[in-house]
VOMIGU-707409 format. One record per residue (C-alpha): residue in three letters; residue number from 1; x, y, z. Coordinates in steps of 0.05 Angstrom, whole numbers, plus 32768, in hexadecimal, padded with zeros to 4 digits. Example, Ala and Ser with C-alpha at 12.3 -4.5 7.8 and 13.67 -1.06 7.14 Angstrom:
REM residues 2
<pt><residuo>ALA</residuo><num>1</num><u>80F6</u><v>7FA6</v><w>809C</w></pt>
<pt><residuo>SER</residuo><num>2</num><u>8111</u><v>7FEB</v><w>808F</w></pt>
This chain:
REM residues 221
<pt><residuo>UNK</residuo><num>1</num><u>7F4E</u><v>7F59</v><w>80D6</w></pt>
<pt><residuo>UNK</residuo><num>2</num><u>7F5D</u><v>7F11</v><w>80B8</w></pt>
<pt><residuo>UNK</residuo><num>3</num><u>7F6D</u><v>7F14</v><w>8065</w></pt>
<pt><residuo>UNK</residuo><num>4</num><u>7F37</u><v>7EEA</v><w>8042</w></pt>
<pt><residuo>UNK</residuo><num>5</num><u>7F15</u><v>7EE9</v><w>8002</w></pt>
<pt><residuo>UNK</residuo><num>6</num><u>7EE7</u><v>7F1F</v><w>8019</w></pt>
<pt><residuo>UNK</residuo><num>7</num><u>7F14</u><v>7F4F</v><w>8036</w></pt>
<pt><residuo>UNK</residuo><num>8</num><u>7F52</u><v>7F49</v><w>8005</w></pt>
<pt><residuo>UNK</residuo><num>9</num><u>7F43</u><v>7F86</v><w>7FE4</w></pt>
<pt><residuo>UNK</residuo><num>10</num><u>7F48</u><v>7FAE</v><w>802C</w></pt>
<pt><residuo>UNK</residuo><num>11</num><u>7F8F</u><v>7F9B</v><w>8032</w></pt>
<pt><residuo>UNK</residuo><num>12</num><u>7FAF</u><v>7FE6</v><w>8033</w></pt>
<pt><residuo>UNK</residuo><num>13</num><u>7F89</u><v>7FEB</v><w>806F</w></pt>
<pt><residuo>UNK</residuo><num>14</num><u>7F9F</u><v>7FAC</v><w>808B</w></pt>
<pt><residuo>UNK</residuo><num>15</num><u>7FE6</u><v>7FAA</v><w>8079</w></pt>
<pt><residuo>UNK</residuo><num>16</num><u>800C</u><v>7F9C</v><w>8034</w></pt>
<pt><residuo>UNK</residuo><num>17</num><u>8045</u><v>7F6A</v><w>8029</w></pt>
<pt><residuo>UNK</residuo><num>18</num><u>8085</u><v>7F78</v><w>803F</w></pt>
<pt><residuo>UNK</residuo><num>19</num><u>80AA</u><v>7F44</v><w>8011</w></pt>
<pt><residuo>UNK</residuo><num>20</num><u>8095</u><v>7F19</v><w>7FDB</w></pt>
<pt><residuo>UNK</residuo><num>21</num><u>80A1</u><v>7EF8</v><w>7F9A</w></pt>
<pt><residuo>UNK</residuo><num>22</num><u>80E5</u><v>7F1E</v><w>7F6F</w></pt>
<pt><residuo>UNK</residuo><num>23</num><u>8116</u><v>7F16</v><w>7F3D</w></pt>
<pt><residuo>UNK</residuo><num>24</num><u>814C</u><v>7F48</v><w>7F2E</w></pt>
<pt><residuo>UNK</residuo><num>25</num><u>816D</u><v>7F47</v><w>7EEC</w></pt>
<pt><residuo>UNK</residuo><num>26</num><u>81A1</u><v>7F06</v><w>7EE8</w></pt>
<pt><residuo>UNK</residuo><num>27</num><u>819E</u><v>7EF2</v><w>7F30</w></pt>
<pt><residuo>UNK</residuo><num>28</num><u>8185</u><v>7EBA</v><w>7F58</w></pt>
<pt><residuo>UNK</residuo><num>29</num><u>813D</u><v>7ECA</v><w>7F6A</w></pt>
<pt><residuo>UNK</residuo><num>30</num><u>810A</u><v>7EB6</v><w>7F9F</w></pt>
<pt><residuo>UNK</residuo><num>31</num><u>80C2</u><v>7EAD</v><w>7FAB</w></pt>
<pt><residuo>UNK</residuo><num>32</num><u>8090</u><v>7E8C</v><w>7FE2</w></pt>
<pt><residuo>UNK</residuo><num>33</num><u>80A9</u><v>7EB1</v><w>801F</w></pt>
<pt><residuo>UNK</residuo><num>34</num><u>8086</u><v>7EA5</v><w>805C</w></pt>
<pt><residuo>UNK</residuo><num>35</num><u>8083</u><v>7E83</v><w>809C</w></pt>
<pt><residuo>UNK</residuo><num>36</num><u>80A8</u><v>7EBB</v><w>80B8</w></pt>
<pt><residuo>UNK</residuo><num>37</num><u>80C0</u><v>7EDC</v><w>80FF</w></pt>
<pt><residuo>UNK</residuo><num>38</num><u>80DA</u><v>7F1D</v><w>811A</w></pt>
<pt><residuo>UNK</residuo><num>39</num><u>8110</u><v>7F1C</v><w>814D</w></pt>
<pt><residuo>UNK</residuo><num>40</num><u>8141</u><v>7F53</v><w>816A</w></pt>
<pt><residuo>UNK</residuo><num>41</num><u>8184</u><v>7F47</v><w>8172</w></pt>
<pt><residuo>UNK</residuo><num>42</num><u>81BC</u><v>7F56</v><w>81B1</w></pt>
<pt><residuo>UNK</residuo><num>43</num><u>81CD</u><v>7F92</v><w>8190</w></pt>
<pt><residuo>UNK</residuo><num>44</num><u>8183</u><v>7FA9</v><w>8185</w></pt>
<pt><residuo>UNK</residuo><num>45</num><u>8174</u><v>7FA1</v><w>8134</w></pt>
<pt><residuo>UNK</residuo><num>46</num><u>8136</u><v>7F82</v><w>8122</w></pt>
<pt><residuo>UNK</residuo><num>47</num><u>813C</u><v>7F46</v><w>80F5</w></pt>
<pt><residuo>UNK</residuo><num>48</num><u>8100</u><v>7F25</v><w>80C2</w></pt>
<pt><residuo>UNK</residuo><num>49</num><u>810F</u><v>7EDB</v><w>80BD</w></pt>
<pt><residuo>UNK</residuo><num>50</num><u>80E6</u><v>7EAF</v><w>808A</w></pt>
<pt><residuo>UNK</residuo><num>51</num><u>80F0</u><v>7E76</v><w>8060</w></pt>
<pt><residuo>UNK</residuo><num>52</num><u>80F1</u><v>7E7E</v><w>801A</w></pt>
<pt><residuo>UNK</residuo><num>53</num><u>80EF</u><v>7E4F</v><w>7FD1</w></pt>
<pt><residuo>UNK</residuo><num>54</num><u>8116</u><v>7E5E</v><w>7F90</w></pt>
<pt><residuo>UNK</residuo><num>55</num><u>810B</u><v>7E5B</v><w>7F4D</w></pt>
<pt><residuo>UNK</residuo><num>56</num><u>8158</u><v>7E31</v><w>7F42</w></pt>
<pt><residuo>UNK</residuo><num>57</num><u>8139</u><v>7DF8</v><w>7F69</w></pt>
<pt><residuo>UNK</residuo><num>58</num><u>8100</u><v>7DD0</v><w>7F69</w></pt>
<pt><residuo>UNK</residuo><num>59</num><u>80CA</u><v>7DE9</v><w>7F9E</w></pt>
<pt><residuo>UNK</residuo><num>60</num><u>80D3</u><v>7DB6</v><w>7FD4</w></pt>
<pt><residuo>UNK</residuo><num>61</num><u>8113</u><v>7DE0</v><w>7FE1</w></pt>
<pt><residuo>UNK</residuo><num>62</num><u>810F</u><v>7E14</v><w>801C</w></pt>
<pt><residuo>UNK</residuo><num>63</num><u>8147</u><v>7E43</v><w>802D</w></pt>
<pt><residuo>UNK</residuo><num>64</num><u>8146</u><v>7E68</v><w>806A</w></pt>
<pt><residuo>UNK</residuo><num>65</num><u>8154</u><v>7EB2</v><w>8064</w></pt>
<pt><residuo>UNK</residuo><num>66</num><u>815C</u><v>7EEF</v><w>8098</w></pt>
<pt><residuo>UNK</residuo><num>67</num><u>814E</u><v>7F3A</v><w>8086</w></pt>
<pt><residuo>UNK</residuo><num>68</num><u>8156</u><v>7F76</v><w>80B3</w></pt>
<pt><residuo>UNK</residuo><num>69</num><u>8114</u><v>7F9A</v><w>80BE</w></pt>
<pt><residuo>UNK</residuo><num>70</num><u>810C</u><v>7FE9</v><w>80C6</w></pt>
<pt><residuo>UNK</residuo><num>71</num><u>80D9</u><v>8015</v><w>80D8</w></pt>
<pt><residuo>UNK</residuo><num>72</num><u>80CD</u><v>805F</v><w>80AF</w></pt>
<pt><residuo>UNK</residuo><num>73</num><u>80B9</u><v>809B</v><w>80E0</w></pt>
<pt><residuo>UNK</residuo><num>74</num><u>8077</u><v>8091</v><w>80D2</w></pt>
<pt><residuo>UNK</residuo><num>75</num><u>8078</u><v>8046</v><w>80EF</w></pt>
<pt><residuo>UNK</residuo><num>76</num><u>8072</u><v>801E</v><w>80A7</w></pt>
<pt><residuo>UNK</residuo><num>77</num><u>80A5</u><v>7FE1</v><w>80A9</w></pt>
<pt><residuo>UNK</residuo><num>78</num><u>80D1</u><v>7FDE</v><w>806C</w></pt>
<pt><residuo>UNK</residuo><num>79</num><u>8108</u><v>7F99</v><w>805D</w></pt>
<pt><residuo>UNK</residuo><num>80</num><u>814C</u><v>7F9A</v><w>8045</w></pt>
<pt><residuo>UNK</residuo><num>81</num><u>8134</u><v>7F69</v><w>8010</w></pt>
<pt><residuo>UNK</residuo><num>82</num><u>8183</u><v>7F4F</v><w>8016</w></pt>
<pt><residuo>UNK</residuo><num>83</num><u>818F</u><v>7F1C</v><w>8046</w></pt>
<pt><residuo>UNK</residuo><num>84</num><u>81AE</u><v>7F38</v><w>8081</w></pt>
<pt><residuo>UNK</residuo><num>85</num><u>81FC</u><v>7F2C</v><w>8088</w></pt>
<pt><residuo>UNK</residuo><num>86</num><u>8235</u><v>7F45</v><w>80B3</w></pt>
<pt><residuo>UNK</residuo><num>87</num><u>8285</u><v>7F30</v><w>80C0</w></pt>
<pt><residuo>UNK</residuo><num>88</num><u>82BA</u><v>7F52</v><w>80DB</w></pt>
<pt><residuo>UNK</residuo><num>89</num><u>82B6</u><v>7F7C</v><w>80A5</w></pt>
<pt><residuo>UNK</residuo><num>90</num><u>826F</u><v>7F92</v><w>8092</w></pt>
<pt><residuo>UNK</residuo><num>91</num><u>823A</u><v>7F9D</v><w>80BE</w></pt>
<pt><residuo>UNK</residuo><num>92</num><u>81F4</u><v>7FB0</v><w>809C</w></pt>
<pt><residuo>UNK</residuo><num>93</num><u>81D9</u><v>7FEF</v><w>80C4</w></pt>
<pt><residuo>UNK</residuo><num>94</num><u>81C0</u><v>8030</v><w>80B4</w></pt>
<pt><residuo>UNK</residuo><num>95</num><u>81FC</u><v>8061</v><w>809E</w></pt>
<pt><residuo>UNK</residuo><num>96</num><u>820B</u><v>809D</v><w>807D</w></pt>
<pt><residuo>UNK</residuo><num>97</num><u>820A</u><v>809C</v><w>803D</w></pt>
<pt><residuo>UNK</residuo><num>98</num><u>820A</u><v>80D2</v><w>8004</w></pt>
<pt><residuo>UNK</residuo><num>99</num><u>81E7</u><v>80E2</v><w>7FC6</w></pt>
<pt><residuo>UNK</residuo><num>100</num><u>8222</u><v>80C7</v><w>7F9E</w></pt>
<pt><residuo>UNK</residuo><num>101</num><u>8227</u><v>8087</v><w>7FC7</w></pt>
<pt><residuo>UNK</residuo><num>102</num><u>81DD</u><v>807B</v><w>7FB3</w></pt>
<pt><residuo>UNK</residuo><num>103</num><u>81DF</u><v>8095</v><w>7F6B</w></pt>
<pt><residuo>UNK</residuo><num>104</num><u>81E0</u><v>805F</v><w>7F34</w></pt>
<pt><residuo>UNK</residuo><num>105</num><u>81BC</u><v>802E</v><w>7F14</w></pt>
<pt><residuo>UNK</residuo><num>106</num><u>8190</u><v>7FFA</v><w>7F37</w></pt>
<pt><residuo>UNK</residuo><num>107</num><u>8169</u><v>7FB9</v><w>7F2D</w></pt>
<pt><residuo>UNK</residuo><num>108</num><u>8127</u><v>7FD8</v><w>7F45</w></pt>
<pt><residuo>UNK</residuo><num>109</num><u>80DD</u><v>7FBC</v><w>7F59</w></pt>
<pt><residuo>UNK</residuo><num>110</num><u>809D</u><v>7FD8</v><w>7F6B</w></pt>
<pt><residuo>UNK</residuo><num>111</num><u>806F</u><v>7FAB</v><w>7F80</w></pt>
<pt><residuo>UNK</residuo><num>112</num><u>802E</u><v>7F9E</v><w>7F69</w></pt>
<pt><residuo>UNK</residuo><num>113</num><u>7FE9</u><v>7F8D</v><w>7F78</w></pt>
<pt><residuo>UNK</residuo><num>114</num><u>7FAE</u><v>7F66</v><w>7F57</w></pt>
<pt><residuo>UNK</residuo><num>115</num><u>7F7F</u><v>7F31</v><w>7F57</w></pt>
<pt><residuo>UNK</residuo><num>116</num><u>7F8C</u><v>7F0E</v><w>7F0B</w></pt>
<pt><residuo>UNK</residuo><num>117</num><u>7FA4</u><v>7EC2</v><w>7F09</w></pt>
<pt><residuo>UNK</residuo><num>118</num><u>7FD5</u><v>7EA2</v><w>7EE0</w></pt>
<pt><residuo>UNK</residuo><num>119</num><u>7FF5</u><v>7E5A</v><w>7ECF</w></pt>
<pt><residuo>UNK</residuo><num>120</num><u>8035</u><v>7E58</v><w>7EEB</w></pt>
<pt><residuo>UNK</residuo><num>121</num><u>806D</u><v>7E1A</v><w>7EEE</w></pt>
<pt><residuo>UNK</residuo><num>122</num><u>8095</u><v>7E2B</v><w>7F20</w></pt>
<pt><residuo>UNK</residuo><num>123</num><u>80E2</u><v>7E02</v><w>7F15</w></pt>
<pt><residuo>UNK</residuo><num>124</num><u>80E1</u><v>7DB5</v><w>7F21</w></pt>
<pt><residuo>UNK</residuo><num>125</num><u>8094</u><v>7DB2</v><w>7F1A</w></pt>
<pt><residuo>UNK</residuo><num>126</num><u>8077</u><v>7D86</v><w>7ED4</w></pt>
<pt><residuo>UNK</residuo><num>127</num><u>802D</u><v>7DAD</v><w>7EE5</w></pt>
<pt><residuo>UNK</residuo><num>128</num><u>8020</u><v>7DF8</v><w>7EE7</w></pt>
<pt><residuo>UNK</residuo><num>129</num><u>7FF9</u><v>7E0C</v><w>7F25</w></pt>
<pt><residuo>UNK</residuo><num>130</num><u>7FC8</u><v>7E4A</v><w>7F25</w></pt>
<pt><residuo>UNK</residuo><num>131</num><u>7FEC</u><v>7E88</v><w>7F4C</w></pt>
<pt><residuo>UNK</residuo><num>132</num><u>7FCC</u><v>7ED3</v><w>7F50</w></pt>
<pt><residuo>UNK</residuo><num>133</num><u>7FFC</u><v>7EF1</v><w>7F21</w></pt>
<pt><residuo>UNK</residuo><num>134</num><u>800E</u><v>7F29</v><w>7F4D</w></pt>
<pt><residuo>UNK</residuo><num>135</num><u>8023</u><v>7F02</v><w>7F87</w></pt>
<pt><residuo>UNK</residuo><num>136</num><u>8039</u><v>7EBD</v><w>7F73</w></pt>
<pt><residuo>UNK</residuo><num>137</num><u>806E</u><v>7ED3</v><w>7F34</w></pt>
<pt><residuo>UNK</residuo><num>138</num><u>80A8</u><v>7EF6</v><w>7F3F</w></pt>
<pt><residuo>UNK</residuo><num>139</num><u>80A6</u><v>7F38</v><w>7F33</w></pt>
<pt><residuo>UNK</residuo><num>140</num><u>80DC</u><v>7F48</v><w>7EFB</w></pt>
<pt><residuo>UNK</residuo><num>141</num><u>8106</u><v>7F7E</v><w>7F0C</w></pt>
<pt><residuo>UNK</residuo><num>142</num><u>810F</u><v>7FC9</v><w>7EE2</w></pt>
<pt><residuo>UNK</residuo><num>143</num><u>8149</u><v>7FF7</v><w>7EE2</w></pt>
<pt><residuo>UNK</residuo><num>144</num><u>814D</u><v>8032</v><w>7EFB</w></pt>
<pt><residuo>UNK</residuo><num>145</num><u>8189</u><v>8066</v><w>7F02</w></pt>
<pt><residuo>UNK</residuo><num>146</num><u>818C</u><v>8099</v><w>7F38</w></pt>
<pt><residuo>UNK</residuo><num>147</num><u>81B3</u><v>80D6</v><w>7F28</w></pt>
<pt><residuo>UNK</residuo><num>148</num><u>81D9</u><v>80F9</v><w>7F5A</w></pt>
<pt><residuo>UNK</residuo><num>149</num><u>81B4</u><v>813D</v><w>7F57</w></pt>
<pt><residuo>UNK</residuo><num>150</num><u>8174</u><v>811A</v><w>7F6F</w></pt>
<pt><residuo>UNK</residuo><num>151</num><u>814A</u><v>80FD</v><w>7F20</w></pt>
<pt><residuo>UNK</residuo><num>152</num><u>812F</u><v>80B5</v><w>7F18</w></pt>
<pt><residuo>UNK</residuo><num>153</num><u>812E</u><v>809E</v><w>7ED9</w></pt>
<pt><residuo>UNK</residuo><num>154</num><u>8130</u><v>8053</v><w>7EAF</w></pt>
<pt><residuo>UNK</residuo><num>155</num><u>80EE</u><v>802F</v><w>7EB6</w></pt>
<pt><residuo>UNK</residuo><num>156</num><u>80CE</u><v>8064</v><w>7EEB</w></pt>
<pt><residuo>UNK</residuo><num>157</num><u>80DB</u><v>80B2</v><w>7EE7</w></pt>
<pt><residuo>UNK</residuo><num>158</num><u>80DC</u><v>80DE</v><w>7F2E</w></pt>
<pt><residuo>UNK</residuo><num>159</num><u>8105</u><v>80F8</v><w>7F5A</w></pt>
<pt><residuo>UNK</residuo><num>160</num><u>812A</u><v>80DA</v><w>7F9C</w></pt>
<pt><residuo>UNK</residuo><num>161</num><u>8143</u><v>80F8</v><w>7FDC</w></pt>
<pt><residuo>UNK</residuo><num>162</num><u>8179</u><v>80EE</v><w>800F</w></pt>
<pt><residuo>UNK</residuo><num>163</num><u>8166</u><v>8108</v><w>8059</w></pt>
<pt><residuo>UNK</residuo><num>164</num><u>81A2</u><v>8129</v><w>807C</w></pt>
<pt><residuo>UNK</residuo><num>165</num><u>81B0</u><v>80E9</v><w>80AA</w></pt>
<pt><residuo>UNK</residuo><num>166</num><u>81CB</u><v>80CC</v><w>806A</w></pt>
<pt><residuo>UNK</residuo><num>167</num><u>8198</u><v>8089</v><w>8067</w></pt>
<pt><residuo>UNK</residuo><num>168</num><u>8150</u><v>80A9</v><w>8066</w></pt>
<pt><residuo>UNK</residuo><num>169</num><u>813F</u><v>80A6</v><w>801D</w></pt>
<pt><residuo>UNK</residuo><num>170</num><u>80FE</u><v>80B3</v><w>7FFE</w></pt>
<pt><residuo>UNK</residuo><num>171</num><u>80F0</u><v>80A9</v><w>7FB1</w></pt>
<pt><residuo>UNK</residuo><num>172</num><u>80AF</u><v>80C2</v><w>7F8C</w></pt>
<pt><residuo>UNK</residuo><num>173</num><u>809E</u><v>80A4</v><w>7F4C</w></pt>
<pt><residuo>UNK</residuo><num>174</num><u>806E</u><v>80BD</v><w>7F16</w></pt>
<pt><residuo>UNK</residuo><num>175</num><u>8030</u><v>80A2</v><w>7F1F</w></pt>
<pt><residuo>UNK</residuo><num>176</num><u>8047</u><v>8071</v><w>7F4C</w></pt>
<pt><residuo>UNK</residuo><num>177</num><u>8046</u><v>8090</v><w>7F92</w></pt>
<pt><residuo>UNK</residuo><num>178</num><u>807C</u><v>80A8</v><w>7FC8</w></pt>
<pt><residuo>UNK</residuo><num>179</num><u>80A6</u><v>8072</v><w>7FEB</w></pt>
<pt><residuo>UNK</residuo><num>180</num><u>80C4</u><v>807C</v><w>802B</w></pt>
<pt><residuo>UNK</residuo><num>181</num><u>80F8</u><v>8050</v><w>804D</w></pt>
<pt><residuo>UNK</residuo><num>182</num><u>8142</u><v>8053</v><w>8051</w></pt>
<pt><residuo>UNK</residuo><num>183</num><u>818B</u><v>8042</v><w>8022</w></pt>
<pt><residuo>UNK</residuo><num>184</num><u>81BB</u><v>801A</v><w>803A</w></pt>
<pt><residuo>UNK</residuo><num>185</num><u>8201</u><v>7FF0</v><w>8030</w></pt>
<pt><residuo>UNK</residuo><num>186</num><u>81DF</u><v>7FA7</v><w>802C</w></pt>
<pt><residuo>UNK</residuo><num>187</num><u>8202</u><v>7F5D</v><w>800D</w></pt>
<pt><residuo>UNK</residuo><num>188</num><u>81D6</u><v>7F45</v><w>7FC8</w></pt>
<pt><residuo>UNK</residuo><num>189</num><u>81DF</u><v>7EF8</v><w>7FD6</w></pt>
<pt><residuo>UNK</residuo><num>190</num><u>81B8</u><v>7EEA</v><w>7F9D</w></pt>
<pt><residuo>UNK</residuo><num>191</num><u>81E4</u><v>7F09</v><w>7F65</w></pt>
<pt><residuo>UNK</residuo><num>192</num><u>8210</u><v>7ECF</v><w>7F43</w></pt>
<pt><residuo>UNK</residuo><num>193</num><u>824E</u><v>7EB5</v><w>7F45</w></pt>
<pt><residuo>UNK</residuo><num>194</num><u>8284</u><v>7EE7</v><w>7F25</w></pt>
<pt><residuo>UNK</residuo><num>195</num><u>8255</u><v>7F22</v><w>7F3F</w></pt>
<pt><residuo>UNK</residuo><num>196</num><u>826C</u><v>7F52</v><w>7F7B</w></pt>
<pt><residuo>UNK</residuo><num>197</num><u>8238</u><v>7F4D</v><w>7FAB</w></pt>
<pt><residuo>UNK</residuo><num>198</num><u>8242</u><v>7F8F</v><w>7FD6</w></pt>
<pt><residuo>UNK</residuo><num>199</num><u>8207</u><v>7FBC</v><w>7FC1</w></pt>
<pt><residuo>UNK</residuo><num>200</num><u>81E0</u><v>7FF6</v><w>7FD6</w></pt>
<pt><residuo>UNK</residuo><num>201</num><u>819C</u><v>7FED</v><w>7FDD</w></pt>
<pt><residuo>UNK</residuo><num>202</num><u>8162</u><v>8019</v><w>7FEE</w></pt>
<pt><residuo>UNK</residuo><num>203</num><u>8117</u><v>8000</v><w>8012</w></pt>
<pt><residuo>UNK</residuo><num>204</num><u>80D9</u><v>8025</v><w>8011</w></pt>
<pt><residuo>UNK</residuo><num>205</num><u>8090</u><v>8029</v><w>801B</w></pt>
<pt><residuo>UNK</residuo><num>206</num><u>8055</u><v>8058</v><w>8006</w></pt>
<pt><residuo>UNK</residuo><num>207</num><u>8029</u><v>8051</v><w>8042</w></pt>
<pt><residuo>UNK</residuo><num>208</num><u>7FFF</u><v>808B</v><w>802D</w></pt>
<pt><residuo>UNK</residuo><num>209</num><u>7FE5</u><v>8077</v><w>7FE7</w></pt>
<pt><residuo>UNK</residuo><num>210</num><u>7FF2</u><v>803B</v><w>7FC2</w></pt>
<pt><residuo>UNK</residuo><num>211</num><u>800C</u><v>800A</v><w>7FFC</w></pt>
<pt><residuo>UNK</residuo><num>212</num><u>803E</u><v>7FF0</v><w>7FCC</w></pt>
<pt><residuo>UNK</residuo><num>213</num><u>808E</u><v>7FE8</v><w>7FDF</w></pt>
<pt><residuo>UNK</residuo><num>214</num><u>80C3</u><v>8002</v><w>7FB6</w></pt>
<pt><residuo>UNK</residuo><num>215</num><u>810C</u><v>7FE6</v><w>7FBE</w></pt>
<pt><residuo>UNK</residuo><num>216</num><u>8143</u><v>7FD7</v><w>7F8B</w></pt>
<pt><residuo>UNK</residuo><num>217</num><u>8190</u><v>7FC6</v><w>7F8E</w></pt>
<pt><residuo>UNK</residuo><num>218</num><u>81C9</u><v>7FEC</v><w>7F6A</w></pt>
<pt><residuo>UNK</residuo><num>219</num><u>81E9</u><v>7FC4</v><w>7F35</w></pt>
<pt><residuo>UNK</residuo><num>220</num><u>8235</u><v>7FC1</v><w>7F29</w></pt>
<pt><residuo>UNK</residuo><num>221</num><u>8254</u><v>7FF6</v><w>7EFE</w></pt>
């Protein structure tokens, strides 16, 4: 079915945005992503390429940015919302991990859905332009902290899980929904200079409720 004005509101049948418009707290953040492909590479991951704007640059600037796509067991995709990276020494792939790998605090959003309008002046533009306020404004980020023995807490309360292959991770907030997806080892390029970069991150999706994603990135200690 093709999105229109008519059919917007049908979109949790349809299919809900995979990544969009966010800004974690005192990093570089992005908006306008689109025009995008999906590609496998030789060694078999599946990788989400798009081109992207900023809100450090004036909008005519486009950067081009690669993310590696999964699939949960129940065949919703879910993006490392970190640009995909590998050396000789780091390769991003689905490891074990352990519930005091992944406990911490993170730079967290949930994103959200709506129809309202705002003004918005995106950087380098004199005029405000007319955005649905959902959508076209970053979504600030909220912390969270994830305690070893399995509690959310911070800006959303709930609990989180770690499945025995040591990457399946659920986390169900109150009132929010359950999120299913995966944690993983992952590179923040958009943290600033002076900031370690090396992060855990986690991904996930409530495909039977809300339609909304869930991701966030552990902050430095």
């Amino acid at each position: 079915m093709y999105l229109d004005a008519m059919t917007a509101s049908n979109y949790h049948e349809i299919g809900s945005k995979i990544i969009g418009s966010h800004s974690l707290e005192k990093e570089f953040n992005f908006r306008c992503q689109g025009g995008q492909s999906i590609l496998r590479s030789n060694d078999g991951k599946i990788l989400f390429a798009c081109h992207a704007r900023t809100n450090f640059l004036p909008g005519y600037y486009f950067f081009l940015q690669v993310h590696q796509l999964f699939f949960t067991d129940d065949g919703w995709p879910v993006l490392n919302q970190n640009e995909y990276y590998e050396d000789k020494n780091f390769t991003e792939k689905l490891e074990l991990l352990n519930a005091g790998d992944i406990a911490g605090n993170y730079d967290a959003v949930l994103t959200v859905r709506g129809t309202d309008t705002k003004d918005y002046k995106p950087f380098g533009q004199s005029d405000p332009v007319t955005v649905v306020a959902a959508d076209g404004i970053p979504t600030e980020s909220k912390m969270i902290s994830l305690s070893a023995d399995g509690k959310v807490s911070g800006a959303y309360s709930g609990t989180w899980a770690l499945f025995g292959d040591g990457y399946t991770f659920t986390v169900s907030l109150d009132g929010a929904g359950t999120f299913r997806g995966y944690a993983l080892r992952a590179v923040d390029w958009a943290r600033k200079k002076g900031k370690s970069r090396k992060t855990i991150t986690f991904t996930a999706f409530d495909g039977e409720k809300t339609g909304e994603y869930f991701w966030g990135n552990k902050r430095e200690k």
